[in-house]
N, C-alpha and C positions, 0 to 999 in steps of 0.2 A: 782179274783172270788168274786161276791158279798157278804156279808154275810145277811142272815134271819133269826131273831127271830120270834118263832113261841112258845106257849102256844102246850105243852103234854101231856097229861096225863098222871101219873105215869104207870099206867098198862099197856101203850102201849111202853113207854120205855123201861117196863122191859120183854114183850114180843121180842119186836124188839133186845135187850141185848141178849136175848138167839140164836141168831144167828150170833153173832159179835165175834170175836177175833180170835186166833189161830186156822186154823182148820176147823170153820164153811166158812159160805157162803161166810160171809163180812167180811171186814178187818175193819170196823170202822162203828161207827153209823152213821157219816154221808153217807158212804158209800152206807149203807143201807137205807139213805131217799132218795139220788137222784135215787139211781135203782129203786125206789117206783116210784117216781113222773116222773121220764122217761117214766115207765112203764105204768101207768097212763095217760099220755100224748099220748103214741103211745095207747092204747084202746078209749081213746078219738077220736084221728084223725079218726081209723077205724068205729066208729060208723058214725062220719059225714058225712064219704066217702060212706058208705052204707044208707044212708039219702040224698046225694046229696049234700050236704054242705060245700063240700070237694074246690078247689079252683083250 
């Protein structure tokens, strides 16, 4: 799997931290970027599908 550096901002790490470890949603931060940017992705497609720019 490739890996990505990317620039955070502390406040959003430490927002996204509070739903990570035993218990919560995610089991890991990274965890919690790719269900982000999945999810992101699949609101993307349905916007262009509903645009017409779907393929």
């Amino acid at each position: 799997m490739p890996k990505v550096t990317v620039d955070i901002p502390q406040h959003i790490i430490d927002d996204v931290n509070t739903h990570v470890g035993g218990g919560k949603k995610f089991v890991s931060f990274s965890d919690a970027v790719r269900t982000a940017l999945r999810k992101m992705l699949d609101q993307l497609d349905e916007v262009d599908r509903r645009r017409g720019r779907s393929e």
